[in-house]
Backbone as ProteinMPNN parsed JSONL, in Angstrom:
{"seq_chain_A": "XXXXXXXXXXXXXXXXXXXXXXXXXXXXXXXXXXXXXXXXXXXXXXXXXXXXXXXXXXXXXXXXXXXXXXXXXXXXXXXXXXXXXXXXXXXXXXXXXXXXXXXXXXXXXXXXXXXXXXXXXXXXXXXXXXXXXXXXXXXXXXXXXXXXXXXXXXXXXXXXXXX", "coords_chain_A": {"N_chain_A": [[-23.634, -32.805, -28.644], [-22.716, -29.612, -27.555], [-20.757, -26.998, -28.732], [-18.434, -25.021, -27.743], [-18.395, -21.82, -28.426], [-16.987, -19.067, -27.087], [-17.406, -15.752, -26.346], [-19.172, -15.271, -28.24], [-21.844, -14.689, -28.344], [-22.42, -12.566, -26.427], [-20.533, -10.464, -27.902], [-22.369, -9.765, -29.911], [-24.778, -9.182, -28.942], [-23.629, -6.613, -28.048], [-22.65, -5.244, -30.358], [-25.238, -5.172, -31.535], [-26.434, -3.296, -29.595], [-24.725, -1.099, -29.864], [-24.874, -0.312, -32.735], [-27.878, -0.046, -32.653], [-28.142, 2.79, -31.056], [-26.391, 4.628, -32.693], [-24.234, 6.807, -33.802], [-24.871, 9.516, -32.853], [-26.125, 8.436, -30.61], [-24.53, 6.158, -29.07], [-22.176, 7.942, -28.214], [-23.966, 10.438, -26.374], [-24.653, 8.208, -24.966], [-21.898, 7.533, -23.472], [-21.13, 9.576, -22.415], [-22.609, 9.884, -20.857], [-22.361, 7.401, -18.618], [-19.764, 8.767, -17.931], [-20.455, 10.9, -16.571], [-22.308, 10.218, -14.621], [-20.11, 8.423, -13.156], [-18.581, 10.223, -12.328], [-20.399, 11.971, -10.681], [-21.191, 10.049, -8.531], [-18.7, 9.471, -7.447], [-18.091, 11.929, -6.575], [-19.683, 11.692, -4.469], [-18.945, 10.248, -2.384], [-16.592, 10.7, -1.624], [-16.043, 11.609, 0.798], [-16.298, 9.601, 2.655], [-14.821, 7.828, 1.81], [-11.167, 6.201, 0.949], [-9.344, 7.616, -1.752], [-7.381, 6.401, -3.741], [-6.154, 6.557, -6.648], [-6.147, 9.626, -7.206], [-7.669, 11.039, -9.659], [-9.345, 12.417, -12.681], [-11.935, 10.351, -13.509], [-13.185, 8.107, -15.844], [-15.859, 6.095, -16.225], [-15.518, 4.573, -14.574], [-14.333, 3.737, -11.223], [-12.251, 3.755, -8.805], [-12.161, 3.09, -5.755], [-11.101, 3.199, -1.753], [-11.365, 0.849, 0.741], [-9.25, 0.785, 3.215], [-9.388, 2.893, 5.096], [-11.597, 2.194, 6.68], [-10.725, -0.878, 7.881], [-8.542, -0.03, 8.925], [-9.47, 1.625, 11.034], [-11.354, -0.22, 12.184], [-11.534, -2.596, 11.523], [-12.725, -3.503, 9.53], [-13.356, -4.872, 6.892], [-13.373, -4.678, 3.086], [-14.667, -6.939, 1.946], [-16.585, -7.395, 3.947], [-18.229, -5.078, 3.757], [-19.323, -5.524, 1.127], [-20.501, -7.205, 1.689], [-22.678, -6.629, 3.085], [-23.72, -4.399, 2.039], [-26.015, -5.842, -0.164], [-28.005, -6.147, 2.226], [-29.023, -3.723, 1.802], [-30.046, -3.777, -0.531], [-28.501, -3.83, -2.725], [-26.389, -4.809, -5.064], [-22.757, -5.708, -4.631], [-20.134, -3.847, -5.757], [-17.094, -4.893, -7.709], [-14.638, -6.375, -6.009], [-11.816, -6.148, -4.616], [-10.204, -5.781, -6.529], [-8.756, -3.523, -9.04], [-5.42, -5.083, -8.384], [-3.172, -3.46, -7.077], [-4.659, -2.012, -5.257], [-4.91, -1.636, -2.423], [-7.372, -3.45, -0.428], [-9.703, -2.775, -2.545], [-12.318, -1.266, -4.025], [-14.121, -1.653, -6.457], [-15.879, 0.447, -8.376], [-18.754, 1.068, -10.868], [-20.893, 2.614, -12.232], [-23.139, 2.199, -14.855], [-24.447, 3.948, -17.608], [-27.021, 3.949, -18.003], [-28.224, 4.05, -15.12], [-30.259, 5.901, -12.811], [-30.199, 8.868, -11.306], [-31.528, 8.929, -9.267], [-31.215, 6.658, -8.086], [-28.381, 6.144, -8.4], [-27.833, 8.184, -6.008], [-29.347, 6.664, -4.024], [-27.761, 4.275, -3.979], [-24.968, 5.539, -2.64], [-25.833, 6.615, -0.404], [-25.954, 4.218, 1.015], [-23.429, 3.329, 0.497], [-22.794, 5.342, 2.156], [-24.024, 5.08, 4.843], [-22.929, 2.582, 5.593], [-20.052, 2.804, 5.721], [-20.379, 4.551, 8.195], [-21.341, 2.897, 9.575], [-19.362, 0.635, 9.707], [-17.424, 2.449, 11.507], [-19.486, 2.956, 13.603], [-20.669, 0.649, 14.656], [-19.054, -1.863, 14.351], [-19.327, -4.757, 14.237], [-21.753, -5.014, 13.285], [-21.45, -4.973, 10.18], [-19.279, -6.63, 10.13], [-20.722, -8.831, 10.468], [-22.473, -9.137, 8.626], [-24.017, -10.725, 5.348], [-27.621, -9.954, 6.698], [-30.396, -9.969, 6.268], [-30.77, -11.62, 4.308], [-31.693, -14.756, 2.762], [-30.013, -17.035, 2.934], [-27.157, -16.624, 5.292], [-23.974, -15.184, 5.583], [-21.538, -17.033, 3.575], [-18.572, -19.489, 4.351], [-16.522, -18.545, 2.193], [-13.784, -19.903, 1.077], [-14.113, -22.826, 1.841], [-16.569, -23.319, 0.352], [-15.286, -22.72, -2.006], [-14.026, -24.956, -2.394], [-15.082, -27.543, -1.697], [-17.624, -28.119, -3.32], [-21.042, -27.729, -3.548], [-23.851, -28.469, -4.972], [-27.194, -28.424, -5.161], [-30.588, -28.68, -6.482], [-33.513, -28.227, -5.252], [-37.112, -29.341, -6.38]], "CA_chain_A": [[-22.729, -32.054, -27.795], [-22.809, -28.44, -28.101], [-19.491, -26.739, -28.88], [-18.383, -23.613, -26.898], [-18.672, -20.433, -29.273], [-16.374, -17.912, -26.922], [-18.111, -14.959, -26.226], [-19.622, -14.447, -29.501], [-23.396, -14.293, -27.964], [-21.844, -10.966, -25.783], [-19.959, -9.42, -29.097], [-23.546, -9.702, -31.002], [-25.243, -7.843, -28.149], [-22.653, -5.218, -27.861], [-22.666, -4.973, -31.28], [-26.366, -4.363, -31.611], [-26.6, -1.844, -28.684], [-23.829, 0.017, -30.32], [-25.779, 0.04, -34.213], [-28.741, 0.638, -32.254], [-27.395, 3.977, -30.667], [-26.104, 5.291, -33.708], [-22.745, 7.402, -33.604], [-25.007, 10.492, -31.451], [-26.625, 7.966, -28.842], [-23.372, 5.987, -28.541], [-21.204, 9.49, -27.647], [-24.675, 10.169, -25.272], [-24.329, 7.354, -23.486], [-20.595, 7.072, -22.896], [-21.267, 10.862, -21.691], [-23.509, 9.708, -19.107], [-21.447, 6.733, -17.841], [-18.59, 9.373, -17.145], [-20.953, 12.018, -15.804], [-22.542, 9.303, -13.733], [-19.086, 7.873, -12.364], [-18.064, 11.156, -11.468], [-21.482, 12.381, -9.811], [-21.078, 9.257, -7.418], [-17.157, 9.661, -6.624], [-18.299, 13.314, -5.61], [-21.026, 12.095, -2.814], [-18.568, 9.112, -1.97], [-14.982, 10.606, -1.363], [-15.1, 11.959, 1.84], [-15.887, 8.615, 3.032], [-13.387, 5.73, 1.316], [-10.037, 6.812, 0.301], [-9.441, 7.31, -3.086], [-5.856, 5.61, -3.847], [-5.552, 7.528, -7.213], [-6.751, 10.983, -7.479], [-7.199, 11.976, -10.746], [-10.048, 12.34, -13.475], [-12.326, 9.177, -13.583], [-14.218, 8.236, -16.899], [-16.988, 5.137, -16.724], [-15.446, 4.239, -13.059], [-13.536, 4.595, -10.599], [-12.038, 2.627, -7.141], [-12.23, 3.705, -3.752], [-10.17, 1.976, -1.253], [-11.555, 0.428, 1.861], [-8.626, 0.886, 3.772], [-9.465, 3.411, 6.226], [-12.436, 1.393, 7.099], [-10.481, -1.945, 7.776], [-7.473, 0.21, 9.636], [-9.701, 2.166, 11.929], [-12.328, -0.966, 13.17], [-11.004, -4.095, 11.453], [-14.37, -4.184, 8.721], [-12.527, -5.327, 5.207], [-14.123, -4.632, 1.709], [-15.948, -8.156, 2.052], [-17.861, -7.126, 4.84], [-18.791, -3.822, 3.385], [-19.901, -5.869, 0.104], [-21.748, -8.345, 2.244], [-23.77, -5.539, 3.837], [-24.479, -3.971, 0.739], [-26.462, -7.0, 0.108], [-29.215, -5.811, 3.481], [-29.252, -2.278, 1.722], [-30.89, -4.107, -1.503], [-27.833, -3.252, -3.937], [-25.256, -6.029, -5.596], [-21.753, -5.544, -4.498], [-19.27, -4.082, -7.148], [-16.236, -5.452, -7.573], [-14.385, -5.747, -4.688], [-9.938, -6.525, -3.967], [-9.435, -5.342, -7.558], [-7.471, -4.305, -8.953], [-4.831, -5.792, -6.96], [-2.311, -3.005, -6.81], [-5.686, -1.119, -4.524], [-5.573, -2.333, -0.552], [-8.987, -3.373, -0.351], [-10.55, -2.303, -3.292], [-13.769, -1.33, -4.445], [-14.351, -1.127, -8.049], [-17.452, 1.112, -9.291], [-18.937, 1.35, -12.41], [-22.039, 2.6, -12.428], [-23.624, 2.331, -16.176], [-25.06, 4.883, -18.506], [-28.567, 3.893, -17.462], [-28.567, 4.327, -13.915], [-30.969, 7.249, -12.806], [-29.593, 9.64, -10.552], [-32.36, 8.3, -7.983], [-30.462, 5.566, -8.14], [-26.905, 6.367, -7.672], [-28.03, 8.802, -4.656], [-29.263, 5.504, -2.965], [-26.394, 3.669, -3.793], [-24.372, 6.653, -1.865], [-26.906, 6.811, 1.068], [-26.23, 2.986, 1.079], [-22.179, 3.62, 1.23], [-22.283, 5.932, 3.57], [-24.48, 4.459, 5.769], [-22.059, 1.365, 5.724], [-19.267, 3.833, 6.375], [-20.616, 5.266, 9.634], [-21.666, 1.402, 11.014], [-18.421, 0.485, 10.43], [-16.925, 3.291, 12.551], [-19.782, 2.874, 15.29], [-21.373, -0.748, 15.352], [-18.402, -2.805, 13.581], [-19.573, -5.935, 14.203], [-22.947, -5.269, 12.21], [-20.919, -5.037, 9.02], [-18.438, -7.649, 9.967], [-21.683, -10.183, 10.271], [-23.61, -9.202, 7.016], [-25.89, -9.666, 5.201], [-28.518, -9.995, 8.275], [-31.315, -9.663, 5.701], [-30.845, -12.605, 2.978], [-32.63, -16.343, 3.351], [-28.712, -17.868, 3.554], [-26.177, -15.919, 5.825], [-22.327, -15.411, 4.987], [-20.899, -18.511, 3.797], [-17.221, -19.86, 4.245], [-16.694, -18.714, 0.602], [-12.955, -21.048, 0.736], [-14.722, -23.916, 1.673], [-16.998, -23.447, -0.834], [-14.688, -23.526, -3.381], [-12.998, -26.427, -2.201], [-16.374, -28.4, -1.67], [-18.77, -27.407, -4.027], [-22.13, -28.52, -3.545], [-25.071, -27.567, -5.781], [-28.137, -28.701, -5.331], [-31.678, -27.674, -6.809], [-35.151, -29.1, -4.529], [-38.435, -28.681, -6.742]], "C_chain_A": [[-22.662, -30.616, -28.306], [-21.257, -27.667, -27.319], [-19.613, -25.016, -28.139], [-17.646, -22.963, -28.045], [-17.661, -18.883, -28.737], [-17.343, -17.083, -26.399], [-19.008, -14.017, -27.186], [-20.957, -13.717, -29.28], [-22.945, -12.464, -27.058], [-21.405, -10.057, -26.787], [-21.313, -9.03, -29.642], [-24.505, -8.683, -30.177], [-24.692, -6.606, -28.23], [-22.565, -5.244, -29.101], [-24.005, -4.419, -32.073], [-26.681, -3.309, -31.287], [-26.061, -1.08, -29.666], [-24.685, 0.518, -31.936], [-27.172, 0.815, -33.759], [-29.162, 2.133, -31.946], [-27.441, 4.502, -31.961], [-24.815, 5.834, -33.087], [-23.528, 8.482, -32.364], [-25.113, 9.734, -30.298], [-24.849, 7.239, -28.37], [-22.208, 7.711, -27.668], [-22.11, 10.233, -26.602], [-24.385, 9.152, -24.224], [-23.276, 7.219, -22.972], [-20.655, 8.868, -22.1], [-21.59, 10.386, -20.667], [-22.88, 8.873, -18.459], [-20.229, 7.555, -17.029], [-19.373, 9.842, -15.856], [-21.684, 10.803, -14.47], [-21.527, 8.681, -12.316], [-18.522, 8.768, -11.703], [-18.63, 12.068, -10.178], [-21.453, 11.345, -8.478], [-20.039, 9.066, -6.821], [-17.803, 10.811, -6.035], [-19.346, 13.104, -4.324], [-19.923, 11.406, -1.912], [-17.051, 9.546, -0.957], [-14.885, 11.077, -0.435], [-15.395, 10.815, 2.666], [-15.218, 7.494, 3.091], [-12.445, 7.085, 0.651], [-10.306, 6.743, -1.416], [-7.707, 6.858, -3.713], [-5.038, 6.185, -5.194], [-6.179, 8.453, -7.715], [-6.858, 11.148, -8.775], [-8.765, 11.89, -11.773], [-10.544, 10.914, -13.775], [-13.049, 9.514, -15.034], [-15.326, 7.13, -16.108], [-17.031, 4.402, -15.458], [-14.504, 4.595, -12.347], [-13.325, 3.652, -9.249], [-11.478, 3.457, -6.368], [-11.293, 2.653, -3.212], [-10.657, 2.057, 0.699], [-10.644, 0.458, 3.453], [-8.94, 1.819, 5.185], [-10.137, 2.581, 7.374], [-11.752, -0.409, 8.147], [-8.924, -1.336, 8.875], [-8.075, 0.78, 11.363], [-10.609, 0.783, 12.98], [-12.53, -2.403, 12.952], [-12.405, -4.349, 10.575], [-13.444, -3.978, 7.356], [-13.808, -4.606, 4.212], [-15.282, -5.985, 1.673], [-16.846, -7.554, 2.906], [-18.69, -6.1, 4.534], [-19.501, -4.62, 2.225], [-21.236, -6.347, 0.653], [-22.944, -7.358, 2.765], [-24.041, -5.08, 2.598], [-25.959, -4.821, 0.261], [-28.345, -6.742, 0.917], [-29.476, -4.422, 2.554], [-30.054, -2.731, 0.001], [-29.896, -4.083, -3.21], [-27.058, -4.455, -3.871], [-24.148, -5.172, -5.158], [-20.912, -5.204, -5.646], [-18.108, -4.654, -6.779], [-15.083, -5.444, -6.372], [-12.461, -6.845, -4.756], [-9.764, -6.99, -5.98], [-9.65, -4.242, -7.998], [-6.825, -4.298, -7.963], [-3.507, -5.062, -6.489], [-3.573, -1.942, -5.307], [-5.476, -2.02, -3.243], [-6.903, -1.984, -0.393], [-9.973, -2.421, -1.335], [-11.652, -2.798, -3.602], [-13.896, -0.572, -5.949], [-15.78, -0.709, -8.251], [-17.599, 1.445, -10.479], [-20.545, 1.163, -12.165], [-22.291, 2.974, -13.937], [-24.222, 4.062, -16.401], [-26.563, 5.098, -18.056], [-29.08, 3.623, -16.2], [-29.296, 5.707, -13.682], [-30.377, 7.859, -11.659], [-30.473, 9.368, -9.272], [-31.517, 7.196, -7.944], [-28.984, 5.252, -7.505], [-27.207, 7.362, -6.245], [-28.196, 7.368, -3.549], [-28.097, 4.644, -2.872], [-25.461, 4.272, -2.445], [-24.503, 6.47, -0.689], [-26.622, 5.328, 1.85], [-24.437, 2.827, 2.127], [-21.74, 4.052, 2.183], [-22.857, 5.795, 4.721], [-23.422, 3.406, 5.883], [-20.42, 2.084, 6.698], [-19.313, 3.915, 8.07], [-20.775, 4.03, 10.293], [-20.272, 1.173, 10.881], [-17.703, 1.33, 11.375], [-17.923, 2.959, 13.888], [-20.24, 1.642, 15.868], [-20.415, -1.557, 13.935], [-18.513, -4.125, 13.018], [-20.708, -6.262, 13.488], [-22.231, -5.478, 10.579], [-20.016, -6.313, 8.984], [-19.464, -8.945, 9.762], [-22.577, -9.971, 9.167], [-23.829, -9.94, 6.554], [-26.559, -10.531, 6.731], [-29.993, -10.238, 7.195], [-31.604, -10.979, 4.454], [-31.014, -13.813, 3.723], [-30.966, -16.55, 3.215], [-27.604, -16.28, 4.205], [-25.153, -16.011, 4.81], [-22.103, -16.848, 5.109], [-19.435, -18.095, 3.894], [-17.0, -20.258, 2.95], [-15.361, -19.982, 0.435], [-13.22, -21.848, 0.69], [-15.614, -24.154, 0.54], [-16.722, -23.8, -2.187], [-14.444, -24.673, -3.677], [-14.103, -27.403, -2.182], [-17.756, -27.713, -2.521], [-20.03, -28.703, -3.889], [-23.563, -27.76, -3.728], [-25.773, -28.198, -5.768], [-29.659, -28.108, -5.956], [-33.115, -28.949, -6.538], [-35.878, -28.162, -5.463], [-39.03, -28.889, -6.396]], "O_chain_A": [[-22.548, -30.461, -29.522], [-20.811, -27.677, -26.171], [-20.533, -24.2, -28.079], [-16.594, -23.367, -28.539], [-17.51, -17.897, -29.458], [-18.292, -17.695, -25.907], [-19.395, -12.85, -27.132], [-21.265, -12.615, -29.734], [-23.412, -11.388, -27.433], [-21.784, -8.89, -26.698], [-21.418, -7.823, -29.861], [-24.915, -7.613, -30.628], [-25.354, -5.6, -28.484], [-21.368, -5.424, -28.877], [-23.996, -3.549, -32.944], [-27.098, -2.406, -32.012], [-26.805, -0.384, -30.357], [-25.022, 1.688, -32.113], [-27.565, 1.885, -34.224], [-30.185, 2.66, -32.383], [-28.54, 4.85, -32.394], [-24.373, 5.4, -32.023], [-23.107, 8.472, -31.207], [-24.549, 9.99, -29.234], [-24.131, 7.754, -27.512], [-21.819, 8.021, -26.542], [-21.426, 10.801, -25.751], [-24.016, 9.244, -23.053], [-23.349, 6.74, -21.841], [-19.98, 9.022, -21.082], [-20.952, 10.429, -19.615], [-22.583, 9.362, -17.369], [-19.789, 7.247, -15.921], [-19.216, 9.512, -14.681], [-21.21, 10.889, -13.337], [-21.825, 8.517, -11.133], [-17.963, 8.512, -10.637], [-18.048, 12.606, -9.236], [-21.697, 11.858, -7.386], [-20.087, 8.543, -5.707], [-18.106, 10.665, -4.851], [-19.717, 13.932, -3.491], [-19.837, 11.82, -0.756], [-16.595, 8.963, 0.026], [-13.705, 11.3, -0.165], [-14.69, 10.867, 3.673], [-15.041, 6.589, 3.906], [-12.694, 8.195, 0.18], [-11.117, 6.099, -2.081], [-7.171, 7.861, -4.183], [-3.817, 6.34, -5.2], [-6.843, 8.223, -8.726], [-5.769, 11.539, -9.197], [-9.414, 10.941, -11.335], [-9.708, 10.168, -14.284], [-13.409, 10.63, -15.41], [-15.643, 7.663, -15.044], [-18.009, 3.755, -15.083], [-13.809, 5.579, -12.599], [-14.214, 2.935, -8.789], [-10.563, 4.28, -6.388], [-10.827, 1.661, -3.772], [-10.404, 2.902, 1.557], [-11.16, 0.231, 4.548], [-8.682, 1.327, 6.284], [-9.685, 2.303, 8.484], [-12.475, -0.903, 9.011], [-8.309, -2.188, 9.516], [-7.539, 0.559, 12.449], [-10.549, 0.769, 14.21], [-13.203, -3.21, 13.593], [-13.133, -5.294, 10.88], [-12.959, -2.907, 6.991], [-14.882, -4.146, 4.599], [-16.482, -5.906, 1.41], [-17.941, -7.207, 2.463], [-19.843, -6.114, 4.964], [-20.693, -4.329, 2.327], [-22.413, -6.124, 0.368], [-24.129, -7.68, 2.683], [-24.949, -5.742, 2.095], [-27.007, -4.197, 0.427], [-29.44, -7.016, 0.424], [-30.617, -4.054, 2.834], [-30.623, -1.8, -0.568], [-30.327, -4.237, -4.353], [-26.995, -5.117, -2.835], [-24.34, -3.958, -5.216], [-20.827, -6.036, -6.55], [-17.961, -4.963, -5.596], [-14.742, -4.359, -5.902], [-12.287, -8.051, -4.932], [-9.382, -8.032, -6.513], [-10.655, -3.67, -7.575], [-7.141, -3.813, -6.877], [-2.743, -5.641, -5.717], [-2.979, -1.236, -4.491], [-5.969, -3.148, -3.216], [-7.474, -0.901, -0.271], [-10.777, -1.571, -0.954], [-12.082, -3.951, -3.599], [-13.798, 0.59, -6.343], [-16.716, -1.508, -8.277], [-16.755, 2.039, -11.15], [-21.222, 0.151, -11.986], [-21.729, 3.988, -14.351], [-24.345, 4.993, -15.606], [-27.124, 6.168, -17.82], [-30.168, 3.069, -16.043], [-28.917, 6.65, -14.376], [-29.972, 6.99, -10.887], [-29.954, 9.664, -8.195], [-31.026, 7.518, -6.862], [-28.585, 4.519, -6.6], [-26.503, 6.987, -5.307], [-27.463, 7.084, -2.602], [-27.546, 4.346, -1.813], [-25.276, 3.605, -1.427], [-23.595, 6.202, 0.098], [-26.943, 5.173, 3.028], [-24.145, 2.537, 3.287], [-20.834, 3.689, 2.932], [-22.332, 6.322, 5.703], [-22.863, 3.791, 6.91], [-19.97, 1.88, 7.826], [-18.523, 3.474, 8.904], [-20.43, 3.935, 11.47], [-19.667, 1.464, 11.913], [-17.279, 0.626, 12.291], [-17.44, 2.738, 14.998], [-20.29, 1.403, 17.074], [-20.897, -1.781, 12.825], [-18.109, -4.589, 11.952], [-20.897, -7.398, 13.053], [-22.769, -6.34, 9.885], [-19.972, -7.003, 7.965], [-19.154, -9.91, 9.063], [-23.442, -10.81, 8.915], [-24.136, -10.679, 7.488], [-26.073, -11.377, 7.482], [-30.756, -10.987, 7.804], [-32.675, -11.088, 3.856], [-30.674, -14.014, 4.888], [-30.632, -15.511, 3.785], [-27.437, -15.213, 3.613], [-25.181, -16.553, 3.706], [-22.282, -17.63, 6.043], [-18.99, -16.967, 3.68], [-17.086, -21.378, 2.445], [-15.671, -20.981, -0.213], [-12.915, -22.397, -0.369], [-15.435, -25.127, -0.192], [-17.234, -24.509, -3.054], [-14.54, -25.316, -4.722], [-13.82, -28.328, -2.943], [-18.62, -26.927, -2.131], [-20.01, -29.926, -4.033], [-24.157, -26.914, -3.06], [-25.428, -29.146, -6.473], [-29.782, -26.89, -5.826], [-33.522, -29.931, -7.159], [-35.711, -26.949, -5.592], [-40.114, -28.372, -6.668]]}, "name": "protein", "num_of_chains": 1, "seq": "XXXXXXXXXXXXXXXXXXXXXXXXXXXXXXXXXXXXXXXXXXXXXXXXXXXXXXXXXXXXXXXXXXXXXXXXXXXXXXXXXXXXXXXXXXXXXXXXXXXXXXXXXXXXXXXXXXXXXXXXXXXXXXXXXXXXXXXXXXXXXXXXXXXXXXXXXXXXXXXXXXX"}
């Protein structure tokens, strides 16, 4: 029987990276995570609210709200579409003081090609919800299983794996 350890295997990583680095690369890279988080609030904010204004470091949450007041498309649906645009969803209805939040955190080692598409990705999502609502409300369109009925899911879990 093998005994659960915590998150020690995660401390030992993050504890390498960080030795790895050294004191300059560590204080490099937490540079670039800001400069990163702040380069992608600046393409982002005149399309999602921003709920609290103020100096972001490493991330930063937007708030879906306009989106979801003006054409009835939530933060899920915007995730789920993300999804067709080739990118993972960040965190999405936290925290939970944010109506419809979207948590970003783009890393240190994202390339600025990178976060531009991200952007291009958002604000494309943006504009469908305002003109074709219902494409975002049915996302992803593009992945071998559609949207599931994530509640049910919980409630019935059923995992299978065909080889």
């Amino acid at each position: 029987m093998i005994s659960f350890y915590g998150n020690f295997a995660v401390l030992v990583r993050a504890y390498t990276y960080i030795r790895m680095l050294g004191p300059d690369g560590l204080r490099r890279v937490s540079e670039n995570a800001i400069i990163n988080a702040n380069y992608l609030l600046s393409l982002l904010l005149e399309h999602y609210d921003l709920p609290y204004p103020k100096p972001v470091m490493h991330e930063f949450c937007l708030s879906g709200d306009r989106q979801k007041k003006a054409n009835g498309v939530k933060t899920l649906d915007m995730a789920k579409r993300l999804l067709d645009y080739g990118f993972h969803a960040p965190t999405i209805y936290f925290p939970l003081i944010v109506s419809e939040a979207l948590m970003i955190e783009p890393t240190e080692t994202e390339t600025k090609e990178t976060l531009e598409r991200f952007a291009e990705a958002m604000i494309a999502i943006a504009d469908e919800a305002k003109n074709n609502p219902s494409l975002v409300q049915s996302a992803p369109e593009t992945t071998p299983v559609r949207r599931l009925d994530e509640a049910q899911a919980s409630r019935q879990l059923n995992i299978c794996c065909s080889l």
